[in-house]
C-alpha positions in Angstrom: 136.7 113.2 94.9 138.1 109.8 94.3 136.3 106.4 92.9 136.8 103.7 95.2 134.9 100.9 92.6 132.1 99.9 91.5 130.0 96.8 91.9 126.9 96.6 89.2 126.5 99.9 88.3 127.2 101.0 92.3 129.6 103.6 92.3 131.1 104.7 95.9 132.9 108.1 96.1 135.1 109.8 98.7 135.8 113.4 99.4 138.7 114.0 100.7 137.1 114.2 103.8 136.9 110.9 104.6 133.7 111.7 106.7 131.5 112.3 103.9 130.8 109.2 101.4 128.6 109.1 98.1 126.9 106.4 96.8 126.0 106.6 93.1 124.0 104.2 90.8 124.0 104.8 87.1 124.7 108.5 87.6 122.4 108.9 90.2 123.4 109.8 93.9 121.7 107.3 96.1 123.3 107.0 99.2 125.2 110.3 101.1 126.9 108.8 104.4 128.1 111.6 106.9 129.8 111.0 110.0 127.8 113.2 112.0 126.7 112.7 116.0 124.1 110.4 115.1 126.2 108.5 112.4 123.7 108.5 110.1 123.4 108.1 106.7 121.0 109.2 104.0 119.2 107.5 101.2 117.1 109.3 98.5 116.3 106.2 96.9 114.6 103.0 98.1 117.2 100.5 99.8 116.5 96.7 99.3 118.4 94.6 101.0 119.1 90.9 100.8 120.4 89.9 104.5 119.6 91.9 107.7 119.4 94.5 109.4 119.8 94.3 113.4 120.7 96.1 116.3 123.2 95.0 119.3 120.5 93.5 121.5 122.9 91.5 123.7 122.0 91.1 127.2 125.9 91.7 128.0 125.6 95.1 126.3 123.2 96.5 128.5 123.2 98.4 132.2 120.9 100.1 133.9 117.7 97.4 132.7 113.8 98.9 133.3 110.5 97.2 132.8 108.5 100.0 130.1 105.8 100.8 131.7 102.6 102.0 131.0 103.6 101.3 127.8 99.7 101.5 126.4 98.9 105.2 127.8 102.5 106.1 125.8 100.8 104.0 122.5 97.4 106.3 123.0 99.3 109.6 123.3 100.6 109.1 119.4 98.7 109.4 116.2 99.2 108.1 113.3 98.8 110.6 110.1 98.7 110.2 106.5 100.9 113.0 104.9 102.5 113.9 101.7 105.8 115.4 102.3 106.1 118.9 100.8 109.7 120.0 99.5 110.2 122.8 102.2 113.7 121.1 103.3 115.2 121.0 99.6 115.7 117.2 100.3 114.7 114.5 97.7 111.8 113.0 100.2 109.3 110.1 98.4 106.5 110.9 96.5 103.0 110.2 96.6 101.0 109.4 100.2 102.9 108.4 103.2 101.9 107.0 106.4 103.6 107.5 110.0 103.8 109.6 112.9 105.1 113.5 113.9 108.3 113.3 115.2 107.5 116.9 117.6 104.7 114.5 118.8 106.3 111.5 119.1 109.2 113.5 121.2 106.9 114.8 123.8 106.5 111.0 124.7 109.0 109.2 123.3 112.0 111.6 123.3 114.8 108.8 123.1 113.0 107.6 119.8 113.2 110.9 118.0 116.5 112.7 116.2 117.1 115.9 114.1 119.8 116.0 111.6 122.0 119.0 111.0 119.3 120.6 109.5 117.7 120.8 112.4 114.7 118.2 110.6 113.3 115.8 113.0 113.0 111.8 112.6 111.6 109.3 113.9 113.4 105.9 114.6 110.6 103.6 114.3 111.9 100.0 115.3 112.8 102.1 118.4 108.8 101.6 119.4 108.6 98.0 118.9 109.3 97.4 122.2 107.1 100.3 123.4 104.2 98.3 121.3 105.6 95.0 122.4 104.5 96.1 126.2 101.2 97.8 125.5 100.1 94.9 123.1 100.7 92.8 127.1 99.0 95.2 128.8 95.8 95.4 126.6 95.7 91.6 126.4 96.0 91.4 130.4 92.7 94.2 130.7 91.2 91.7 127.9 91.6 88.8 130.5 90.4 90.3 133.3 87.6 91.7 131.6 86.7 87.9 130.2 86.9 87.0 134.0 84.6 89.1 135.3 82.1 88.6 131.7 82.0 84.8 132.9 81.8 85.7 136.7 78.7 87.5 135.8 77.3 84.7 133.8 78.1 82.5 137.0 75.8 84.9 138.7 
């Protein structure tokens, strides 16, 4: 293992497989990076960051374009949990009550929202739904509409 620097107590180390990265702050491993098929990385700490996070979103980048629909019966098949996570994988996971969804749920209607690491552990990739809930949010709105149409159609009456 090699130091590569250190930036305010950040220390980044190396194995020498360059596919594996460590990032350590005062002592403390924060940050593993592994170059695995989802190129993910993982963080057993919180992560603040002062810029941006974004995803290529460029028309250009894209084929194969689809309206999502039904977008709101997708929305209704998930549920929302409160959890504590229990330390059954060995992984440092947070503390204390969490909030979200069950990624074995989530995959039976969203699968292309859902990955496993090489643990075989399931994730969800939350700003992956934003769209979904972009598209029911326009749906509900519309059945609002038409059902304010036909409140004041009534009152006509």
């Amino acid at each position: 293992i090699a130091a590569h620097g250190g930036y305010g107590g950040v220390s980044i180390y190396e194995e020498l497989n360059p596919a594996y990265t460590t990032w350590t702050v005062n002592g403390n491993e924060v940050a593993r990076f592994r170059d695995n098929r989802w190129g993910g990385s993982y963080f057993n700490s919180n992560l603040v960051v002062n810029g941006t996070f974004s995803n290529p979103s460029d028309l250009r980048l894209k084929d194969n374009l689809r309206q999502i629909t039904s977008a709101l019966d997708l929305v209704e098949k998930l549920q929302g949990v409160r959890f504590n996570f229990n330390n059954v994988s060995g992984k440092d996971l947070p503390k204390g009550e969490q909030v979200g969804l069950i990624a074995q749920d989530v995959e039976k209607v969203l699968p292309e929202v859902v990955t496993e690491d090489e643990d075989g552990y399931k994730g969800v990739e939350y700003h992956k739904l934003v769209p979904v809930l972009v598209e029911a949010i326009k749906e509900q709105q519309k059945e609002i509409e038409d059902l304010k149409k036909e409140i004041n159609s009534l009152k006509v009456n």
